[in-house]
C-alpha positions, -999 to +999 in steps of 0.1 A: +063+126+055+038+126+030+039+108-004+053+132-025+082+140-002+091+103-002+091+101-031+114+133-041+140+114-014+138+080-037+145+098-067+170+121-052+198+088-036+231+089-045+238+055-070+270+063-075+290+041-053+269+012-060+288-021-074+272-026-108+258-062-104+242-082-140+224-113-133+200-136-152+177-157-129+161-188-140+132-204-119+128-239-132+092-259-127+081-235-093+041-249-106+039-284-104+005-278-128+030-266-158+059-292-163+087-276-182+079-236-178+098-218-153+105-177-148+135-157-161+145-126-142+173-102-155+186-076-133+207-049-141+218-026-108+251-005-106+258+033-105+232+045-130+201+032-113+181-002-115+162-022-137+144-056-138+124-074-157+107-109-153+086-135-179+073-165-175+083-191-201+081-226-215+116-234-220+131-205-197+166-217-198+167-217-238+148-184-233+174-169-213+202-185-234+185-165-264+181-134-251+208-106-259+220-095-224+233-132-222+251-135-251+267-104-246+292-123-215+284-096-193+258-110-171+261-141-148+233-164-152+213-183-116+199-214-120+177-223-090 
């Protein structure tokens, strides 16, 4: 199988019965180098494809807490 056929097959799967899943991920102090940043990841997956996106903050828990996808209530927020 050669690149461009996989890729045609990745492009072409059926999302529809996919659970819609919304999370916000926050990474707290992983670098012992940079006391108090951390990483946020928000993930959005369900019948309509996938998306992520990841940052690395200062203050990622007030970060998160700011960002609209929060405040909206519709995604659960991972503290780890």
């Amino acid at each position: 199988m050669n690149r461009q056929e996989l890729k045609q097959l990745w492009f072409s799967l059926d999302y529809s019965n996919v659970k819609e899943s919304k999370q916000i991920i926050v990474e707290m102090g992983k670098n012992k180098f940079w006391p108090g940043y951390g990483e946020v990841e928000i993930r959005r997956e369900g019948p309509d494809g996938f998306s992520t996106f990841k940052t690395h903050q200062e203050h990622p828990l007030e970060y998160a807490k700011n960002r609209k996808e929060y405040r909206s209530g519709e995604y659960k927020l991972i503290i780890k």
